[in-house]
N, C-alpha and C positions, 0 to 999 in steps of 0.2 A: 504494500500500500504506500502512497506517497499522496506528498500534498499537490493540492491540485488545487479550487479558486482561494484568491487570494483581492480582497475589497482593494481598487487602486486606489492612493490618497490625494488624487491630481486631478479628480471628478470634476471640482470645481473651478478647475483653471482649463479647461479642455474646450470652454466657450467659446474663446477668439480662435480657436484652432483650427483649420481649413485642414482634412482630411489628403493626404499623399503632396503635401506641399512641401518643394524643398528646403532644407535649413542651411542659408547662404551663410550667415555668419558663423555657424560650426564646421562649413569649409572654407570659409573664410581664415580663423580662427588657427585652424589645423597646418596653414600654411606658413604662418609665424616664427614658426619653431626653428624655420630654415637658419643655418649658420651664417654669418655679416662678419666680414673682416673688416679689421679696422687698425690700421697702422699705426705701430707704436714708435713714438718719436724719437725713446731714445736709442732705438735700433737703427735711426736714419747717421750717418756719415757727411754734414749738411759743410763741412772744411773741406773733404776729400769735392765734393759734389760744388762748391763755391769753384775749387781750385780747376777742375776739368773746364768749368763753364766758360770761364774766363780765360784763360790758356788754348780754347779753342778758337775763342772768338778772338785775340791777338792774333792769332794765326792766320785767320779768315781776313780778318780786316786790315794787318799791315803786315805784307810778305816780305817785308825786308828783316823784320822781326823775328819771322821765325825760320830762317836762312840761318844756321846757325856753323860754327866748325864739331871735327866730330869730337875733339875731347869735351867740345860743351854738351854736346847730345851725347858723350859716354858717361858725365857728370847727372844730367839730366836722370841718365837711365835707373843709375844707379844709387841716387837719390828716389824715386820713384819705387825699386825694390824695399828699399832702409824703411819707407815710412807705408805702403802697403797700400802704394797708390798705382801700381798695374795692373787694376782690373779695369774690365771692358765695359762693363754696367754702372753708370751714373749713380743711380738710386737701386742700393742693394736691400733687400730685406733679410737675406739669410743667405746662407753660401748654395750653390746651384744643387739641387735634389740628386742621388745616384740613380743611375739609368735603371728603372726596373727591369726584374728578372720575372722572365716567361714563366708562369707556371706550366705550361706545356710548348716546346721549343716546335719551330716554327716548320719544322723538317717533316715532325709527327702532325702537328696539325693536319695539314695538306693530307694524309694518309685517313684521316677520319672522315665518317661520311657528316653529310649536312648537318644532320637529323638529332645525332649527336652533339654537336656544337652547341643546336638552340637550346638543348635542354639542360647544357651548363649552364649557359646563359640564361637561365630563366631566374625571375623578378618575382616573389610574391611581396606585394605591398602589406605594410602594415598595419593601415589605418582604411577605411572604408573609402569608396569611391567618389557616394553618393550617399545623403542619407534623408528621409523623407521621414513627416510628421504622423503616427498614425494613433491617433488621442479614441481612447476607449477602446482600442484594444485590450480583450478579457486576460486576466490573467488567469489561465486555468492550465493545469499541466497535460489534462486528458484529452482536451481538445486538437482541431488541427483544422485552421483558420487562414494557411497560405499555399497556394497552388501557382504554380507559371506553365501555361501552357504551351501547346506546339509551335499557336500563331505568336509567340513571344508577348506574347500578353499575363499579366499578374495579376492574381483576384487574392483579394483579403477582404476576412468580413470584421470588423468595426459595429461590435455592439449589435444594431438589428438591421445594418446595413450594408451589402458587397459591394466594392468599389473593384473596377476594372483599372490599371495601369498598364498603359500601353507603352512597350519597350522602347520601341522604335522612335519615338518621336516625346514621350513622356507625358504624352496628354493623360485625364483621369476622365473618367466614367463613372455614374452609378446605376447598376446593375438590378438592385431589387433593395428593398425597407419592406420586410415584415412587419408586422402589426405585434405589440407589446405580448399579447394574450400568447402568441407563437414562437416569438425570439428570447432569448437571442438567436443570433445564427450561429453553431456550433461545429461547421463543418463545412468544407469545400475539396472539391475535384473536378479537375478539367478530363475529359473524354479525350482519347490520342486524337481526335481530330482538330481538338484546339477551339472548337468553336460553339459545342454545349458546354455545359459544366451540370454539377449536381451540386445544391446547398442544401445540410442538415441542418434542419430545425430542433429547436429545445422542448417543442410540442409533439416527437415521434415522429413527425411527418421529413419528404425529403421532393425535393423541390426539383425539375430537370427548366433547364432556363437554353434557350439559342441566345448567346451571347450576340452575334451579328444584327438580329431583328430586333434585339431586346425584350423578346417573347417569351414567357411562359408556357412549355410543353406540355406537363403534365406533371402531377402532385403524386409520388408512391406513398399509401398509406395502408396501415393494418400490420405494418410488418413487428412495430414496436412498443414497446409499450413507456417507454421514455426519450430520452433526448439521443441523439443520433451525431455521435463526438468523431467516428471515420468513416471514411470512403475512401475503395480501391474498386476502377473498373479495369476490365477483362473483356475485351472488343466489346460487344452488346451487355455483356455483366454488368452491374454496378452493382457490389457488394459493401454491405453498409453493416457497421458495428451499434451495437447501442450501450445505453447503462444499465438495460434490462439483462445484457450478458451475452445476447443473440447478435448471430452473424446471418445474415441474409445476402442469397443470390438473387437479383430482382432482375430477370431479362426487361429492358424493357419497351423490347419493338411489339409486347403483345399485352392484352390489356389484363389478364391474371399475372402481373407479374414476378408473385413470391415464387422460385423455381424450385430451390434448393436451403436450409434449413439448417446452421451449424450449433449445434450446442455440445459446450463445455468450457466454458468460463463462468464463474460464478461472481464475475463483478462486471464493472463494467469496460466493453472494448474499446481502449483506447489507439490502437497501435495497427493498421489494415496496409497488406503489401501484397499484391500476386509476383508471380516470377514474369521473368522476361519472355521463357514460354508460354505463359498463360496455364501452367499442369500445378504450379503449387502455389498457395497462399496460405500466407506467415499472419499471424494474429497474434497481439498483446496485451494484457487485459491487467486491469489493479487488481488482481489475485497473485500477481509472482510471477506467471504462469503465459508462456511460449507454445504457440498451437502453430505444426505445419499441417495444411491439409490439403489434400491429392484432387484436383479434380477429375479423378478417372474414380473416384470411390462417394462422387457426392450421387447422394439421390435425394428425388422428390416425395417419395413415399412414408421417408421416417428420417429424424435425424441423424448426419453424415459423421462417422466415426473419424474420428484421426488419424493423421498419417502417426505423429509423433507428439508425444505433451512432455513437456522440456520446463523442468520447475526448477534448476539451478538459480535464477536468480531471484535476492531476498527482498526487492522493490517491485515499482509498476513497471510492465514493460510496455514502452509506446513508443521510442524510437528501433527502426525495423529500415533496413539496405538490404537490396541484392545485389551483388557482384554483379557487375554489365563485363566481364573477362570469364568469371565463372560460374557456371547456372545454377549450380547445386550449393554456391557460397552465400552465406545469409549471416548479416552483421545486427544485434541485437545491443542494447542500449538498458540500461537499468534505473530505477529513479536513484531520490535522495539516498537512501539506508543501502543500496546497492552500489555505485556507484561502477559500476565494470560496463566493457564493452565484449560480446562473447562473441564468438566465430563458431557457425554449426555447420558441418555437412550435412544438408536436409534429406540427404538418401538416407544415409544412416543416422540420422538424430543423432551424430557423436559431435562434442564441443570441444572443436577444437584450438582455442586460445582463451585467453580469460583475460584482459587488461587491466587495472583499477587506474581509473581516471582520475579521483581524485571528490570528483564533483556529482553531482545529476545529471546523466546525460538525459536529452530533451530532444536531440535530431542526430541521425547519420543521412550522412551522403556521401555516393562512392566519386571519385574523378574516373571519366570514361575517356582519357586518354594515359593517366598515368596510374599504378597501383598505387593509391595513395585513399585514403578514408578522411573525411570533414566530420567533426564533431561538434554539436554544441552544445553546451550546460550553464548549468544554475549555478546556484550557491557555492564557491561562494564571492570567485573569478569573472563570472560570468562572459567567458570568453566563449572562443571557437577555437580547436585544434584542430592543427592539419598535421596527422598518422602518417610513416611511410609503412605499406604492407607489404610482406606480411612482417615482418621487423616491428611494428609497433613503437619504433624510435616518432619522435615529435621532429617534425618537418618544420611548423610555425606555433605560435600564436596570436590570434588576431583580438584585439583587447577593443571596447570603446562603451559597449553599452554599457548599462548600469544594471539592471537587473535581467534576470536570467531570460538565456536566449529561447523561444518556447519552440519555435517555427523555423525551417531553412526549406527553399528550395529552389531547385537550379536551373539555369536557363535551358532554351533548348540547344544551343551548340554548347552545353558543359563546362563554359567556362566560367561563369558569375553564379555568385548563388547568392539569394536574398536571404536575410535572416531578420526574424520581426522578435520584439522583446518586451517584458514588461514593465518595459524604462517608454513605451507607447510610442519608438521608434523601428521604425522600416530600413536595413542597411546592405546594400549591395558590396561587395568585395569580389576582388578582381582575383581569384585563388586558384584557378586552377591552368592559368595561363591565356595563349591567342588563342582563338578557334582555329582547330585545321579545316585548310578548302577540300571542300567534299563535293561533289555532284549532286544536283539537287535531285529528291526521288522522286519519279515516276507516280503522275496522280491515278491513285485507283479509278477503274471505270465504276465500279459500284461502291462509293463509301458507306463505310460502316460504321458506326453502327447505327446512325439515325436516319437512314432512306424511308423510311413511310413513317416515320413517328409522328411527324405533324396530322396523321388520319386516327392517331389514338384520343379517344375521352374518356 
C-alpha cells in the first residue's frame, strides 16, 4: 500500500493561473547561472603593455628612430630577456594553455564508424527544456493523468478538465470539462492512432472522445463499480483498471462491449501495460501485487486466470515498462515502503534484478534507441534517473521539481519525455538524445481501431 491523494496547499493561488502556459522567467532565471569572466587587474602587466605601445609607435612614426646599430638592438634584446618583456601578446592574462591531448588519437578515430562517435558525443542536459504551468493537477499516486500521442500531441487532465498540447507548434486545446457529480478525471490514453483517446472518470464511467472533431464517441459503462485510475489499449482493446480491483477488456467497435473479465487484485489497479505484441498485459494494483496475463488464456465466459502473480514487492505497484529491445523484459516500479525497480522474465515469472532506488518510484520509461531505463520518484529527491541496462549504474540525474514526479511520458520519436509533478508543473527534458531519421510508415488502408465506431450508440 502507498500513499496516494495528497490535499494541494496552492488551491488558492491557482486563480490567475492559465493552464499549459509557459514559465518564461524560470527559463529565464535558469540561464543566469552561466559563468562571466571578468579580468582581474592585478594580473594585467599595464609597464610591460605602456612600454610595447609606445616603442611601437616610435617606430611607426619616426624611422630614423628606430634604424638602430646592432650592438644597440643586441642591448635592446637583451634587456628585453632581463626584464621578461619578449613576449608577443600585449595584454596577457595567464601564460598560453598546453595543447590538449586526444582522448582518442586521430589515427583511430578515422577507423570508427559514425554511429559510434555520436554516441560519445552525446549531451544529456541537466535542467528541463521547457517547463509549462499545470495548476490542479491531482496529486494522487494511483492515478495516470499524462499521455502523448502518435500525432505528437499531449493530453493531461487538470482536475475535471483535458487539455490537449500540441507538440509541434505549442498551441493548447481543451478537450472535455466533466460535470462535478462525474470528475474528477482520473485517467487518460491515447489509441496508437493518435487521434481518439479514452478519459477515466471518478464516476466508473470511461469516456472515448475523437480528439480531431472534438466529438464525443461513446460512454463505456457497467464495467465498474468505482473510479477508473488506468488505461492500456491493445488495437480495438481498451483495457481499463479500476478501484473496485477489476480489469476489463472492452472491444469497442461493438456495442456489448465488456469482452473479457480479469480478477485478482484485491485493491485497486493502479498500474495497466500490454506488451509490444499485444499477447501479455502487466497489471499493478495497491495490494503489493504484479499480474502478467496471456491473452491466449482470457475468456469471456468466467474470469481469466493468470499467466503469473509476482508478490515480491512490499508497496503499490503502478509504475510498469516493457523492453521495446526485448518482449518478454518487463520493468516494475514499487511505491514509498518498497522503493526497488525489479526486472521479470514474463515467460517464466522469474525476477531477475532487484535495484533499491532509494525513493518511490512513480514512472519507468525505457529509451528505444539506447539500453538505458528513465525513472521517476517521490520523496524525497524528487528527481528522474536515467539507468544504464542492464548494469543498473546511474547514467544522470535530472533535478528541478519540487515535489514528486507522479507522470512521465515520451514523445513519439523517443527522444523527450514529459514529466508532470505535484509541484502543479509540466516538464519536458531533452534525455534520450536527436531522433534518428526513419522512413515514414506506410498509412494502413483500413485503420484501426475506430472505422465504424462513429455508427455505435
Amino acid at each position: 500500500m502507498d500513499a496516494g491523494f495528497k490535499n494541494s496547499s496552492s488551491n488558492m493561488k491557482i486563480q490567475s493561473r492559465s493552464p499549459l502556459q509557459e514559465q518564461f522567467l524560470q527559463r529565464r532565471n535558469s540561464r543566469e547561472n552561466l559563468d562571466r569572466f571578468i579580468p582581474n587587474r592585478s594580473a594585467m602587466d599595464f609597464d610591460y603593455a605602456h612600454y610595447m605601445l609606445t616603442e611601437w609607435r616610435k617606430g611607426k612614426e619616426n624611422p630614423a628612430v628606430a634604424v638602430s646599430s646592432p650592438s644597440r638592438e643586441a642591448y635592446r634584446k637583451q634587456l628585453a630577456e632581463t626584464f621578461n618583456m619578449n613576449r608577443t601578446r600585449i595584454l596577457a592574462f595567464k601564460n598560453k594553455p598546453p595543447t590538449p591531448v586526444e582522448p582518442i588519437p586521430r589515427e583511430f578515430t578515422n577507423s570508427l564508424p559514425h554511429d559510434k562517435l555520436a554516441k560519445q558525443r552525446r549531451h544529456i542536459p541537466q535542467t528541463s527544456e521547457r517547463t509549462l504551468d499545470a495548476p490542479e493537477l491531482i496529486d494522487d499516486y494511483y492515478l495516470n493523468l499524462l499521455d502523448w500521442g502518435s500525432c505528437n500531441v499531449l493530453a493531461i487532465a487538470l482536475a475535471n478538465t483535458v487539455y490537449l498540447w500540441d507538440a509541434s507548434d505549442g498551441s493548447t486545446s481543451e478537450l472535455v470539462t466533466v460535470d462535478e457529480e462525474n470528475g474528477p478525471v482520473t485517467s487518460v490514453s491515447w489509441a496508437a492512432d493518435g487521434r481518439h483517446i479514452a478519459v477515466g472518470l471518478n464516476n466508473s464511467e470511461v469516456q472515448l472522445w475523437d480528439s480531431a472533431s472534438n466529438r464525443q464517441l461513446r460512454t463505456l459503462k457497467g464495467g465498474h463499480r468505482l473510479r477508473v485510475g488506468s488505461l492500456a489499449w491493445n488495437n480495438h482493446i481498451l483495457t481499463t483498471g479500476g478501484m473496485d480491483g477489476r480489469i476489463i477488456n472492452n472491444d469497442v467497435r461493438v456495442r456489448s462491449h465488456i469482452v473479457e473479465t480479469y480478477r485478482g487484485h484485491e485493491q485497486e489497479v493502479c498500474g495497466l501495460k500490454w506488451s509490444a505484441s499485444g499477447q501479455q498485459l502487466a497489471s499493478g494494483g495497491n495490494d503489493n501485487v504484479l499480474h502478467i496475463w496471456d491473452r491466449a488464456m482470457a475468456s469471456s465466459n468466467s474470469p481469466t486466470q493468470w499467466l503469473h502473480r509476482l508478490e515480491e514487492h512490499t508497496s503499490a505497484v503502478k509504475a510498469l515498462a516493457w523492453c521495446p529491445f526485448q518482449g518478454n523484459l518487463l520493468a516494475s516500479g514499487g511505491g514509498g515502503s518498497d522503493r526497488t525497480i525489479k526486472f521479470w522474465n514474463t515467460h517464466t515469472g522469474a525476477c531477475l534484478n532487484s535495484v533499491d532506488t532509494g525513493s518511490q518510484v512513480c514512472s519507468l520509461v525505457w529509451n528505444k534507441n539506447e539500453r538505458e531505463l528513465l525513472s521517476s520518484h517521490g520523496f524525497t529527491q524528487n528527481q528522474l534517473t536515467l539507468w544504464k541496462y542492464p548494469s543498473m549504474v546511474k547514467v544522470a540525474e535530472l533535478t528541478g521539481h519540487t515535489s514528486r514526479v507522479l507522470y512521465m511520458a515520451q514523445s513519439p520519436d523517443g527522444c523527450t519525455v514529459a514529466s508532470a509533478a505535484a509541484d502543479e508543473t509540466l516538464r519536458f527534458w531533452n534525455v534520450f538524445g536527436v531522433p534518428e531519421v526513419s522512413k515514414p510508415a506506410p498509412k494502413a488502408a483500413n485503420p484501426e481501431p475506430f472505422t465504424n465506431l462513429s455508427r455505435i450508440r
